[in-house]
C-alpha positions in Angstrom: -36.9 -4.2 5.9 -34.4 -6.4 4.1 -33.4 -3.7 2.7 -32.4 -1.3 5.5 -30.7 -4.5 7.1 -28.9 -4.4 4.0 -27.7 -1.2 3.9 -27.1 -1.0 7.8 -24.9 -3.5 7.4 -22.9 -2.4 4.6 -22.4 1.2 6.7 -21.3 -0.7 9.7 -18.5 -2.7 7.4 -17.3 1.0 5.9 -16.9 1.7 9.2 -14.8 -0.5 10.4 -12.7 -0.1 7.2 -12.5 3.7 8.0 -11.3 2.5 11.8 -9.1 -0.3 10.6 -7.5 2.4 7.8 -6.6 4.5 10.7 -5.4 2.2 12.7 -3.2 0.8 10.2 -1.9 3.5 8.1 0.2 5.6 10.7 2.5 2.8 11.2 4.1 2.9 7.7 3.5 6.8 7.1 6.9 7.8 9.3 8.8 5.8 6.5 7.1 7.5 3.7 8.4 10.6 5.0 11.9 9.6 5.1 11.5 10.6 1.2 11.1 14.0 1.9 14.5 14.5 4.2 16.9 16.2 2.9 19.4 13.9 3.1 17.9 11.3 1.2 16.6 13.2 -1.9 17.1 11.9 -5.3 18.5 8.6 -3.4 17.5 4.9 -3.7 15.7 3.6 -0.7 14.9 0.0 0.1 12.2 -1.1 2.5 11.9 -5.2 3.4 8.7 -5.7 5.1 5.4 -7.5 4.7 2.6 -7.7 2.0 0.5 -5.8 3.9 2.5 -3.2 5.0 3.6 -2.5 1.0 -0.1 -2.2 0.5 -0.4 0.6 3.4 2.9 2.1 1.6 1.0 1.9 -2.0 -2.1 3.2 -0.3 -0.3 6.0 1.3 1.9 7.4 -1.7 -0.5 7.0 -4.3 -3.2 8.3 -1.9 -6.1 5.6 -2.6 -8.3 4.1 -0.1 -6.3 1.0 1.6 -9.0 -1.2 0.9 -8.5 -0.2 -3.1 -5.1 -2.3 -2.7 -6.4 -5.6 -1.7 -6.2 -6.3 -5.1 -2.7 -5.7 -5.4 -1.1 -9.2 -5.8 1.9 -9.0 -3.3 3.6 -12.4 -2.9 6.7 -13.3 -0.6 9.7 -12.0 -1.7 8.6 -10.3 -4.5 10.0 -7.0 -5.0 7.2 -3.5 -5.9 9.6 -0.7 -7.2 7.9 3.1 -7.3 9.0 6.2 -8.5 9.0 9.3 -6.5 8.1 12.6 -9.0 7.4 16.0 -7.1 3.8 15.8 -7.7 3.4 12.2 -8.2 4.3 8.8 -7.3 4.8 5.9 -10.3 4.5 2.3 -9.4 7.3 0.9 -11.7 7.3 -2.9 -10.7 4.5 -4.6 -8.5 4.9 -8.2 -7.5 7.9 -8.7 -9.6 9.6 -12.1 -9.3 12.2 -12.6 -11.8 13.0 -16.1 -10.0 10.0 -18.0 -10.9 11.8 -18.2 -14.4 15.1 -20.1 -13.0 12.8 -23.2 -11.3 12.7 -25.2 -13.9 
């Protein structure tokens, strides 16, 4: 019994991942497309935005669950740098804060 409690309530949580991951991803999905318009191929783009909403942007180029990028340490103004390949997307910095050296 404990066991089919168990496992009902893990199906429900998946669930509600699979709702929230819906719900969530679409948002930051028309700015990942941006990449594929012509007019800004092979160009630098910069996005300011929340933790969350870099983890939707990780989840969605590198094509992984969302809930995979939880453990993704994002903090505030950190700056997550990826690559763009035809086939492929690199994650080149993640959570880089260069100015945590100059506190001293």
């Amino acid at each position: 019994m404990i066991c089919r409690a168990r496992m009902a309530a893990a199906h429900r949580r998946s669930r509600l991942a699979e709702r929230r991951e819906r719900q969530i991803l679409p948002r930051p999905a028309g700015a990942v497309s941006a990449r594929d318009h012509p007019q800004t191929s092979g160009e630098n783009i910069a996005v300011f935005c929340h933790g969350g909403v870099i983890r939707a942007l990780l989840a969605i180029l590198l094509d992984i669950p969302l809930p995979k990028t939880n453990s993704f340490e994002v903090e505030y103004a950190s700056i997550t740098q990826v690559a763009l390949h035809p086939h492929m997307a690199e994650i080149e910095l993640l959570n880089f804060t260069p100015w945590r050296d100059l506190v001293a």
